[in-house]
DRENFI-844329 format. One record per residue (C-alpha): residue in three letters; x, y, z. Coordinates in steps of 0.001 Angstrom, whole numbers, padded with zeros to 6 digits, always signed. Layout:
REM DRENFI-844329
ALAXYZ/...
This chain:
REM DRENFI-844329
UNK+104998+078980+004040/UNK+107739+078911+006856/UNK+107200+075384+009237/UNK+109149+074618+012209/UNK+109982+070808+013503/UNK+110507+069733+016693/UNK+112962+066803+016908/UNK+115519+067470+019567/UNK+117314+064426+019899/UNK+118503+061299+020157/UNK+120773+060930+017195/UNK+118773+058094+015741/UNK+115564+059948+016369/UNK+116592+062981+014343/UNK+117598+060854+011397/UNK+114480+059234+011088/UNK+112820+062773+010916/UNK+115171+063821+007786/UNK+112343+062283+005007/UNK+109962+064715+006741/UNK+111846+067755+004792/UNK+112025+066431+001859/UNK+108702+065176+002214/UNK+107799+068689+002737/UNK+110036+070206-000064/UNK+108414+067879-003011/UNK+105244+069370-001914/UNK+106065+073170-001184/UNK+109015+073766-002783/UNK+108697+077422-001658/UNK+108493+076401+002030/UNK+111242+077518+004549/UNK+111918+074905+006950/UNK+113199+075564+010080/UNK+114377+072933+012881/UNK+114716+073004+016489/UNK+117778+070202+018202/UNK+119576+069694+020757/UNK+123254+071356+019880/UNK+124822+068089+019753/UNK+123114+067847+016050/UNK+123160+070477+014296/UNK+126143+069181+012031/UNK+123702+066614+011298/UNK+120621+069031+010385/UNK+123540+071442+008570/UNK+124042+068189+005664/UNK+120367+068727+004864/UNK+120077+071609+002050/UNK+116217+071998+002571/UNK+116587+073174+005926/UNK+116341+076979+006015/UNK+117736+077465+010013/UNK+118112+075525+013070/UNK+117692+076529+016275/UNK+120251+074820+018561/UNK+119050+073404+021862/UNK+121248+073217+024899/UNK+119184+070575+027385/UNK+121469+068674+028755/UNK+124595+071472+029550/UNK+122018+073505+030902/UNK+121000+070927+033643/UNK+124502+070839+034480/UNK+124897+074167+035039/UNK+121229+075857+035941/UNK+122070+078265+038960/UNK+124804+080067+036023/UNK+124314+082829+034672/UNK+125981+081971+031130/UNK+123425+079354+031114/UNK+120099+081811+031984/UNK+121260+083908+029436/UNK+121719+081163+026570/UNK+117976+079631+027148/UNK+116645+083488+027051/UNK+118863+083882+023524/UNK+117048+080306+022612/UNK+113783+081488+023395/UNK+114044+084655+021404/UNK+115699+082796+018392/UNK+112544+080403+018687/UNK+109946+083612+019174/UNK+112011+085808+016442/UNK+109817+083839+013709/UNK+105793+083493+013412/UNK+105005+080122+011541/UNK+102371+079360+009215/UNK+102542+075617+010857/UNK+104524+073592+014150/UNK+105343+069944+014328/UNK+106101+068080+017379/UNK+107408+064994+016404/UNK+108940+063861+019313/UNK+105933+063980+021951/UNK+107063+064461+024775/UNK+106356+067340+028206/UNK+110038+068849+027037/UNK+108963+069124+023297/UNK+105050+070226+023919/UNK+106769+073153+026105/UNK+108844+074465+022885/UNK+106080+074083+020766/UNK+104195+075826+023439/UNK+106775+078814+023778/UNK+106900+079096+019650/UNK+104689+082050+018099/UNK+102155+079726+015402/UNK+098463+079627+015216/UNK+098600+076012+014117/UNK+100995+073855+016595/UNK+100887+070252+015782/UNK+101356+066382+017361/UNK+100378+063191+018076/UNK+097438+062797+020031/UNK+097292+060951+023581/UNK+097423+057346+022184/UNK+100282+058028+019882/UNK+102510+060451+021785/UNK+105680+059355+024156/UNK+103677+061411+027067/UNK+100409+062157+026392/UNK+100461+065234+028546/UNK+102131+066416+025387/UNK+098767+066951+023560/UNK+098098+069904+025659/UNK+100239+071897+023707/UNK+098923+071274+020331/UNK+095691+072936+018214/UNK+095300+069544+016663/UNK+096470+066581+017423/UNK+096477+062917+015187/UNK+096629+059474+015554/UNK+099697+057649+014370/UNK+099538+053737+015037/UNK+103166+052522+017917/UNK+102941+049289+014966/UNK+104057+051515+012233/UNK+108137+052382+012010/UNK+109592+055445+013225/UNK+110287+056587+009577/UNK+106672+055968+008666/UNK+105141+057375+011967/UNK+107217+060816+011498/UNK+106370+061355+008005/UNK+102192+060238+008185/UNK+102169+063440+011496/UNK+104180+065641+008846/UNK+101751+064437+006183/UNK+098556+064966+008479/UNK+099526+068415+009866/UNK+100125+069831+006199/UNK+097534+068112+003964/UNK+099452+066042+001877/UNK+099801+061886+001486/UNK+102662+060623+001621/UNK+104661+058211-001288/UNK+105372+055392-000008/UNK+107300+054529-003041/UNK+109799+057222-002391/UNK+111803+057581+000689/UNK+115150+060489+000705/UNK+116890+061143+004123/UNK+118334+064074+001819/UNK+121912+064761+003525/UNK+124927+064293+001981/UNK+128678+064241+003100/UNK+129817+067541+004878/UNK+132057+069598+003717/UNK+134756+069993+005542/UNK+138671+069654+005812/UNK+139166+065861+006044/UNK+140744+065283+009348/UNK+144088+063513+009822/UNK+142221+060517+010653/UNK+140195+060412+007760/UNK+143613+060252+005556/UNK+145514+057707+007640/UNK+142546+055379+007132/UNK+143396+052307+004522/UNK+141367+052354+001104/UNK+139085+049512+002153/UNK+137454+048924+005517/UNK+134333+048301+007534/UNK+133517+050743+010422/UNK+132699+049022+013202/UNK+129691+050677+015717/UNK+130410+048620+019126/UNK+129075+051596+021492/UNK+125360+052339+022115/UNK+123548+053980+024901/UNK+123140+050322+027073/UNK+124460+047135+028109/UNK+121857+045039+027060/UNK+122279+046566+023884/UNK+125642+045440+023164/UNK+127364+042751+020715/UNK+129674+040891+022622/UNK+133723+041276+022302/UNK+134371+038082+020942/UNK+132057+038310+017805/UNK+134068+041627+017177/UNK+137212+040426+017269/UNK+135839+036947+015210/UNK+134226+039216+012469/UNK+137848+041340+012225/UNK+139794+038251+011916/UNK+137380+036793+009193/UNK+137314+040044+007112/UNK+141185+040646+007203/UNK+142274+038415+004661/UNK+139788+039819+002462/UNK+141628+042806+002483/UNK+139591+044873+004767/UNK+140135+046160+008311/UNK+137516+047105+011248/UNK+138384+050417+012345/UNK+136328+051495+016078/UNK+135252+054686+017096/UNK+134816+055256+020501/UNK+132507+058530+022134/UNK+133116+057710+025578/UNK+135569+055998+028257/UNK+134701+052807+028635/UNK+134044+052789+024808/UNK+137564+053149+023686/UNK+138748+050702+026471/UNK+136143+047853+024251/UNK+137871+049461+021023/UNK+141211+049035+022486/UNK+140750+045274+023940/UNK+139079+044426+020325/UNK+142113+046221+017999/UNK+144621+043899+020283/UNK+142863+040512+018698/UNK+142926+041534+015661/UNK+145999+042198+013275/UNK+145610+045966+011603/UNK+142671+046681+013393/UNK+142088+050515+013791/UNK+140869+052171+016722/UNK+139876+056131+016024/UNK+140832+059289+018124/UNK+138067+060954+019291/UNK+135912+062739+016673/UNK+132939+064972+016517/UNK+130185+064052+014592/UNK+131303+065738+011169/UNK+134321+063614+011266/UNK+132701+060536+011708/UNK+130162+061125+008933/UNK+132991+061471+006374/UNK+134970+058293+007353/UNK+131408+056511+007348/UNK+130985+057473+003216/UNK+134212+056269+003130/UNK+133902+052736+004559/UNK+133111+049698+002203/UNK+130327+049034+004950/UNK+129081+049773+008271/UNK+128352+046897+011189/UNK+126594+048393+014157/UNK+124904+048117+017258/UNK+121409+049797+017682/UNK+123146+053028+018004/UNK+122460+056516+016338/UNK+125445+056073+013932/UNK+123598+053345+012298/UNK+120636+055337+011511/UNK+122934+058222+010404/UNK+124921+055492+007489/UNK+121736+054607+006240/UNK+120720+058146+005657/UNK+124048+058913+003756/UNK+123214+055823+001652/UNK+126018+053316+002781/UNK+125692+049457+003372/UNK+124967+048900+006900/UNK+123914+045910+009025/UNK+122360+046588+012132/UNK+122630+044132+015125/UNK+119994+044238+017463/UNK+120057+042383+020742/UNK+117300+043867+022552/UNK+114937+046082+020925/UNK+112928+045445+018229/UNK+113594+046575+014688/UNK+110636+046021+013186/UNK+109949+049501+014701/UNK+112819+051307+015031/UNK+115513+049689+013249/UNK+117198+050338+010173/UNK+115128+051810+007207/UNK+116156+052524+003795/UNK+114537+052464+000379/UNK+113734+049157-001490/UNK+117202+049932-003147/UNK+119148+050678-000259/UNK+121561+048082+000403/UNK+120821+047496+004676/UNK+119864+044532+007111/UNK+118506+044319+010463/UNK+119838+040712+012224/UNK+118667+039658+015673/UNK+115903+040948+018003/UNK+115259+040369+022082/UNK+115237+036416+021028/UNK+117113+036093+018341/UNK+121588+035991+018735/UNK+123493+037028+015694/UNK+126453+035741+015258/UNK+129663+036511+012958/UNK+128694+033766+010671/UNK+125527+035558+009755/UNK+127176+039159+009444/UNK+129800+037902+006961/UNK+126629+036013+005148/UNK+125243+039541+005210/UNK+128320+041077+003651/UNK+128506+038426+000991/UNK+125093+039487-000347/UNK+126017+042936-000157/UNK+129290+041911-002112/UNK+131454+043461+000158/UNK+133209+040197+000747/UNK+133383+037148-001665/
C-alpha cells in the first residue's frame, strides 16, 4: 500500500500529524508512506524512519518570487515529483483551498479529508472522494489521527500515542558543544504578540533557576527575536543567547536541555515529540485544543489560557514536579 499525507505546515501542525505514521505503520507495516511539506520541514519529517519520501513544498519563496523563472520551473519539478507516484490512498489533513488543490493535482483514486463542518475551509471538500466528520472539541493530535483512522479502516488506540522521531544525526554544531551540561531552553518567540510571555517573567524565571545550577539559553529565528533574547541574557547572570540555527540544530540542543519552557510556538510541539519535559505557556489560545500533548507518561504541562496569567512562581512549581529543580 503506498499513502500520501498532506500536512504542509506550520511547525506545530506537522508535529501533531507525526502519530498518524506510526499509527499507520502498527497497522500496515508494509505500507510506504510518503509526505508532502512545506521545505522549511523536511528535517523534521527526515527524524521519522516510517516515512518512505517527502515531497518538499516551496509556498511561501514562490510568492516572493512568481514572475521567475527558477521559481516556474521548481513548482513544475514539484508537481511531477507529486504525479511521479499513483497511491492506493490521499490524506488531507490540513483542510484547507491550498491543500485540497495538491490533493487535487496527486494521481489516487481514493483522496481523503474532513468534510465541510470539520475542515479549516470547507471549499476544501471539493477535492476529496470521501470526506468525514471530525468534532473542532477534540485535540489536534486526536482529530489528525481519527481522519487517518477513518480514511484507512482502522481504530485508533487511544492507549498508545508515538510522535516516532528521534534526534538527527548530524555533526553537533559549535553551539551545541559550548552549551553548559545543565540548562533549560527557553522558547520566548512565537508567531504573535498576544501570544507572548512577558520580559520580566523571563528574566525572573532565569534568576530563580541559576542557583540551581541551570542556565536559560534563547534562541532567536528572527530580528526582533534576538533583540528580546539579548535584553533578557543582560538580567540574568550566564544566561545564553544562541546564534542563529536551522531547525536540525535546534532539535539536538532541545534533547539536550534538562527542560524546555515555551510559548505556544512550534518548538514546543516539536520537544514533546522528541520526548523532553516541556511546559507550555499559553496566553491566548486555548490548549485544551491545540496545546501540548504527550502520552500519560510523558512528563509536559500546559499553564494559562486567554484568562488565565502564569507567572514564574507557577513554572518553577512546574519544574519541581518534574524534578528538574528541588
Amino acid at each position: 500500500m503506498r499513502i500520501l499525507i498532506i500536512k504542509t505546515t506550520s511547525l506545530g501542525d506537522v508535529v501533531h500529524n507525526l502519530p498518524i505514521v506510526s499509527d499507520i505503520k502498527k497497522q500496515f507495516p508494509n505500507a510506504l508512506i510518503d509526505w508532502v511539506v512545506d521545505e522549511s520541514f523536511v528535517d523534521v519529517l527526515a527524524m521519522h524512519g516510517g516515512i518512505n519520501s517527502i515531497i518538499p513544498l516551496a509556498t511561501r519563496r514562490w510568492r516572493k518570487t512568481l514572475f521567475s523563472k527558477q521559481t516556474w520551473c521548481e513548482m513544475f519539478a514539484f508537481k511531477r515529483q507529486l504525479q511521479s507516484q499513483t497511491y492506493d490512498v490521499v490524506i488531507d489533513s490540513q483542510g484547507l483551498l491550498k491543500s485540497g488543490l495538491i490533493t487535487y493535482l496527486s494521481n489516487s483514486p481514493n483522496k481523503c479529508g474532513y468534510d465541510k463542518t470539520s475542515a479549516r475551509e470547507s471549499i476544501a471538500r471539493f477535492f476529496y472522494h470521501r470526506c468525514y466528520v471530525v468534532s473542532w472539541t477534540l485535540q489536534a493530535v486526536v482529530r489528525n489521527r481519527l481522519l487517518a483512522a477513518s480514511s484507512l479502516g482502522y481504530a485508533v488506540d487511544e492507549n498508545t500515542l508515538y510522535y516516532g522521531i528521534h534526534m538527527p544525526d548530524a555533526t553537533v554544531a559549535d553551539a551545541v558543544n559550548m552549551l553548559p551540561t545543565r540548562f533549560i531552553m527557553a522558547l520566548h518567540g512565537t508567531s504573535r504578540d498576544s501570544k507572548l510571555w512577558a520580559e520580566e517573567n523571563w528574566v525572573a524565571l532565569g534568576q530563580s533557576i541559576q542557583p540551581q545550577g541551570l542556565v536559560l539559553v534563547l534562541p532567536w529565528g528572527n530580528h526582533a527575536e534576538k533583540l528580546r533574547a539579548e535584553r533578557i541574557a543582560s538580567q540574568v547572570e550566564q544566561a545564553i543567547v544562541l546564534p542563529k540555527l536551522n531547525l536540525k540544530s535546534l532539535s539536538i540542543i532541545i534533547c539536550k536541555a534538562q527542560a524546555i519552557i515555551g510559548v505556544d510556538t512550534g518548538l514546543a510541539h516539536l520537544a514533546v515529540a522528541l520526548n523532553k519535559p516541556v511546559i507550555g505557556i499559553y496566553t491566548d489560545t486555548n490548549p485544551d485544543h491545540t496545546g501540548l500533548y504527550g502520552s500519560k507518561l510523558h512528563r509536559y504541562a500546559n499553564l494559562g489560557s486567554e484568562d488565565i496569567k502564569t507567572s514564574p512562581q507557577d513554572v518553577l512549581a512546574q519544574l519541581k514536579t518534574f524534578k528538574i529543580i528541588i
